[in-house]
C-alpha positions in Angstrom: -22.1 40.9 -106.1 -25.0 40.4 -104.1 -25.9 43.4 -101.6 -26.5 41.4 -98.4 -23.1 39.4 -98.6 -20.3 40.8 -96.8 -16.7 40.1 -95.5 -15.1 42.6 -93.1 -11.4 43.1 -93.1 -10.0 44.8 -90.3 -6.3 46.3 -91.2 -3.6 47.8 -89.8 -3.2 51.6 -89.5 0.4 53.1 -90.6 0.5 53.2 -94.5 2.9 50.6 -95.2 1.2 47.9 -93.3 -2.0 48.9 -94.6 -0.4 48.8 -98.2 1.1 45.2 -97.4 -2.6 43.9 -96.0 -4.0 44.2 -99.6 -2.6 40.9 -100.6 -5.3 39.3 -97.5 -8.1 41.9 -98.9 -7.7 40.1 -102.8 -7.7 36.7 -101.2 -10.9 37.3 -99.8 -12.2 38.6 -102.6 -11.0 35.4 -104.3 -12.6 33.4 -101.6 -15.9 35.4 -102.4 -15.9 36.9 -105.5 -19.9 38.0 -104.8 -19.4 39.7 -101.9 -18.1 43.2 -101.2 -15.4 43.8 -98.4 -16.2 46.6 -95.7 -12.9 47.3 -94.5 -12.0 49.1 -91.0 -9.4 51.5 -91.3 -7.4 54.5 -89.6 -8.0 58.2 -91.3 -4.1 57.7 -92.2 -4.5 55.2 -94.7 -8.3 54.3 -95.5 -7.5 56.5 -99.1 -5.9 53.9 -100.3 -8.8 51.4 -100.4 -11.1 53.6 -102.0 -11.0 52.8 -105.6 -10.7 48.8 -105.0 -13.6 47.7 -106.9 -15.1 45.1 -104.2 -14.9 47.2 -101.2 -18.3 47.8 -99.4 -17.9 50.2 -96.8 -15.2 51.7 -94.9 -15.5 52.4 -91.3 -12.7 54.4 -89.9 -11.2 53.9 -86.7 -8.4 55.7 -85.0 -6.2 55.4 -81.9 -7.1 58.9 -80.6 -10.8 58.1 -80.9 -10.5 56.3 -77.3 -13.6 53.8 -76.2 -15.9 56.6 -77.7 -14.8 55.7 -81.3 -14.3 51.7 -80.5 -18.3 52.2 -79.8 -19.1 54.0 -82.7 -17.4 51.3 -84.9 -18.7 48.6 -83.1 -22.3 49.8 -83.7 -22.3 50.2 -86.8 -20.6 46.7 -87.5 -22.9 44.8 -84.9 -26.0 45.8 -87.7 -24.3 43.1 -89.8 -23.6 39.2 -89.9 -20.5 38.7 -92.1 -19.9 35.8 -94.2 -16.0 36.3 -93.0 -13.7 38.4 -90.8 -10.2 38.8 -90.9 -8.5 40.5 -88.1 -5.4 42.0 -88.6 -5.5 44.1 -85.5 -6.7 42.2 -82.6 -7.9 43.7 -80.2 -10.9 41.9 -79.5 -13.0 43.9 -81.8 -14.1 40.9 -84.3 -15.1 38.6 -81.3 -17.9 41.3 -80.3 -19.3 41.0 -84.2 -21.7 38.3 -86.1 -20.0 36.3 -88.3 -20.2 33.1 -90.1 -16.8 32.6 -89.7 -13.7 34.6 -88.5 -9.7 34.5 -88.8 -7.5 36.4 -86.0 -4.0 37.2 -86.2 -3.6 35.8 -82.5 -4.5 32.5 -84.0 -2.6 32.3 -86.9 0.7 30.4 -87.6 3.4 32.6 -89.0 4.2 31.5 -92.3 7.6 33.0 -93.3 9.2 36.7 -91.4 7.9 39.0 -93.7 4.8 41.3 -93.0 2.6 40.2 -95.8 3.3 37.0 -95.1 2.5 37.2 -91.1 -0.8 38.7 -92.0 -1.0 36.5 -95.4 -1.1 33.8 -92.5 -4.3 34.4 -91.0 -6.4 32.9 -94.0 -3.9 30.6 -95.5 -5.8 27.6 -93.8 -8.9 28.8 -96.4 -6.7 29.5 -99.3 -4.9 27.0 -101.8 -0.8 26.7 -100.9 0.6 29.2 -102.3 2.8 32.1 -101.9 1.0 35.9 -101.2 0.2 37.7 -104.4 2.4 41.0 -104.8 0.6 44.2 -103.0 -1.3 46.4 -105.3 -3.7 49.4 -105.1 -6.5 50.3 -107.2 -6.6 53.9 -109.4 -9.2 55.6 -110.6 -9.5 57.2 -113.5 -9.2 61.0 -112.2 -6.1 59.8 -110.4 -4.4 59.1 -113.4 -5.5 62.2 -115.1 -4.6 63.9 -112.0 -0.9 62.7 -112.7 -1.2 63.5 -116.5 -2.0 67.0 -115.7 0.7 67.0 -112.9 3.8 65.6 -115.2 2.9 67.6 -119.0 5.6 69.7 -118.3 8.5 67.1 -118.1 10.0 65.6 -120.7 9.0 62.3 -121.9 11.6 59.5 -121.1 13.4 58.0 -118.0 11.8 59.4 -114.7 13.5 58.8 -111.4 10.5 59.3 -108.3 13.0 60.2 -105.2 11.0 60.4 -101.8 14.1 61.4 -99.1 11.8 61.2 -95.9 11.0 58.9 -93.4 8.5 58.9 -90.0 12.1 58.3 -88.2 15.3 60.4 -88.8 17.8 57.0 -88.3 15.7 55.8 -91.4 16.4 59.0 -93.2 19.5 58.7 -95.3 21.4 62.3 -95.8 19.9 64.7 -97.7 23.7 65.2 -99.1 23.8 61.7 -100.1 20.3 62.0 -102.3 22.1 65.1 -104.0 25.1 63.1 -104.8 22.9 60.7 -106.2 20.6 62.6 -108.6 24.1 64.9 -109.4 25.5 61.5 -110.6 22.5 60.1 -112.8 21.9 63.5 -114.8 22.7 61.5 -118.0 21.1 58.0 -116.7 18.0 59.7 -116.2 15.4 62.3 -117.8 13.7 64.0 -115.3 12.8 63.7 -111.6 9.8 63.7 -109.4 10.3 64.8 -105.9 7.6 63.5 -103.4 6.8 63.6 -99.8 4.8 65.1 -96.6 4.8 68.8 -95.3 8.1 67.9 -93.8 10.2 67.0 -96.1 9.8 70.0 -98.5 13.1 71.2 -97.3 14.9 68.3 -98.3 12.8 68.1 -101.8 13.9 72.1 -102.1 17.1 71.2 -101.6 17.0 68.4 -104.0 15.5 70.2 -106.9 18.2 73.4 -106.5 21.3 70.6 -106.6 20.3 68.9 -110.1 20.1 70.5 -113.5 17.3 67.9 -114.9 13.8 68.9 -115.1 11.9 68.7 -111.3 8.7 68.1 -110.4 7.8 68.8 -106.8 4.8 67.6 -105.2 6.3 67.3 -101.8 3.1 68.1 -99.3 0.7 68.7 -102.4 -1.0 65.4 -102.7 -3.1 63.1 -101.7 -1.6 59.4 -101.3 -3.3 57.8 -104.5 -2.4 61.0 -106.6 1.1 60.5 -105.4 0.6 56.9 -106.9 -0.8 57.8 -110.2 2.5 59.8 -110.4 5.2 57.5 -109.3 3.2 54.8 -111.4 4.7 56.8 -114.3 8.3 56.6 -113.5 10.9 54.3 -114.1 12.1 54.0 -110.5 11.6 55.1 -107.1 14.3 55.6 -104.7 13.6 56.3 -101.0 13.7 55.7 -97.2 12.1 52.7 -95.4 8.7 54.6 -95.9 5.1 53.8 -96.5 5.8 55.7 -100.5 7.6 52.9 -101.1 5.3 50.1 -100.5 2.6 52.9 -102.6 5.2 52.2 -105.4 5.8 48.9 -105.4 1.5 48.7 -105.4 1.7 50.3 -108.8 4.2 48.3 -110.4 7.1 50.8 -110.3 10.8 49.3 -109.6 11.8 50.3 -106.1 14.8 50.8 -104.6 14.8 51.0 -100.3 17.3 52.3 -98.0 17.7 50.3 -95.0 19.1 51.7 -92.0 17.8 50.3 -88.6 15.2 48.8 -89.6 14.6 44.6 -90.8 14.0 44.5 -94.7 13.4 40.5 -93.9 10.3 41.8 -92.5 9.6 45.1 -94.3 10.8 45.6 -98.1 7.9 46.1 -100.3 6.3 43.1 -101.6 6.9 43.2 -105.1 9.1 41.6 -108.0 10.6 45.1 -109.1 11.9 45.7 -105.1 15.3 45.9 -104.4 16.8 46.8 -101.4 20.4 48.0 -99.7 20.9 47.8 -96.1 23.2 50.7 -94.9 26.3 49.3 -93.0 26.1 48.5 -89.0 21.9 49.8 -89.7 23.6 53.2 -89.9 21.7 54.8 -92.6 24.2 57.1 -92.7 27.0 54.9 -93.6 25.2 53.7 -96.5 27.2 55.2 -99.7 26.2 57.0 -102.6 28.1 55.3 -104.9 26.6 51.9 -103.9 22.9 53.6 -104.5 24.4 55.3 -107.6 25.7 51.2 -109.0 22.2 49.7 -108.0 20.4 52.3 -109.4 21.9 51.7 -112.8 21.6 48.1 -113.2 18.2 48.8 -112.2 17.8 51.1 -115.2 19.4 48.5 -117.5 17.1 46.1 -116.8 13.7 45.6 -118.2 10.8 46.2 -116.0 9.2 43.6 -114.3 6.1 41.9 -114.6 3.8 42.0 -111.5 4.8 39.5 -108.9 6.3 38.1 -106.1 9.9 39.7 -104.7 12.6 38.0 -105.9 15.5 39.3 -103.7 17.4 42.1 -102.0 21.1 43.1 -101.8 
């Protein structure tokens, strides 16, 4: 890659959306293959992009920052004429920079309902006709060593990553129905990785007392890629409408996604190992174990995926 050529993505902020904007950043790559990718980010998700081995630099830019922060960015953008930018965010930032050519998300034409495929839009014109590639995210090699480390002490076999929290508590399915769940699978299943943020080490806690199978608890211990090293070693992962899903979908593991209020048209992870179950009247609540336990086990029956485009929901 030559050092003077650049493209500039500009994502989204909230993990998931960034997650589902990496099909756009390997289309430009493909567009480009000798140029490097700076990518503006939000401090929430710019992690994720750091092992991708085309990205140039990454300028981070958050909400809270105010005009002071838009400036900052700017600056340091305006000292560069890109070959392309692709602006997921819109809000005028791309129109203030030097570029050869540039895509907007205000200018786009939605192809299809789903996120990647809204934000897969704003190239397509460049791009041969085709669907989005799956969503994917780079490791490096000390992340998966991190995850070694992290997982010696289970046993080798069937592992089943459960993440029971969600930014939204109508997304959060019972932590009573999770129990049920993992209570249900004990001979289906090997061992079991709990994962989340600070908040949901209660419901992990709870989680790990209710089963007899080995446990692994990293809720609010990791980073985001060294929770993705790890779930990229199970069998599954089981959770809310969350951005851990879309992290495991990126590594290739199966997923399974509650749905409560939200539109998994628009939102399931982008993958051919997703599945999804939308909880009755989009009360998560009403969605049953028993239906989680029957999808879960015809998930584990089947063999696992090859990287690729979703196929379909439930």
């Amino acid at each position: 890659m030559t050092s003077s050529a650049r493209q500039l993505l500009i994502t989204l902020s909230n993990i998931g959306d960034a997650v589902m904007s990496t099909p756009v950043l390997t289309a430009m790559h493909a567009l480009h293959p000798d140029t490097l990718v700076d990518i503006v980010a939000d401090a929430r998700s710019a992690e994720l992009f750091g092992p991708c081995p085309f990205r140039g630099e990454i300028l981070l830019r958050e909400k809270r920052d105010g005009w002071r922060g838009w400036w900052r960015v700017l600056r340091a953008l305006r000292k560069r004429r890109y070959r392309l930018i692709v602006d997921l965010r819109t809000d005028g930032l791309s129109w203030l920079l030097r570029a050869q050519h540039r895509r907007t998300k205000r200018r786009a034409r939605a192809h299809g309902g789903h996120a990647v495929e809204r934000a897969y839009a704003v190239i397509a014109e460049l791009l041969p006709a085709v669907a989005p590639p799956p969503t994917r995210l780079w490791l490096s090699a000390s992340h998966r060593e991190y995850a070694a480390r992290r997982t010696a002490s289970l046993p080798r076999g069937r592992w089943l990553a459960v993440a029971p929290g969600a930014n939204w508590a109508p997304k959060t399915w019972p932590t009573s129905h999770f129990r049920s769940v993992l209570q249900a699978l004990s001979k289906d299943i090997d061992a079991i990785v709990l994962l989340g943020g600070e908040n949901d080490r209660g419901a992990c806690a709870e989680l790990a007392s209710a089963t007899a199978l080995p446990v692994l608890d990293l809720s609010g211990g990791t980073r985001l890629l060294q929770a993705a090293a790890v779930i990229e070693l199970a069998r599954l992962f089981i959770g809310n409408d969350s951005g851990l899903g879309h992290i495991a979908a990126a590594v290739g593991t199966p997923t399974l996604t509650l749905f409560g209020p939200g539109d998994p048209g628009r939102y399931h992870p982008w993958a051919s190992g997703a599945r999804w179950l939308v909880a009755p009247d989009g009360e998560i609540a009403n969605l049953s174990p028993t239906t989680v336990i029957e999808m879960v086990r015809t998930m584990l029956r089947a063999p696992r995926a090859s990287p690729g485009r979703p196929e379909a929901g439930q």
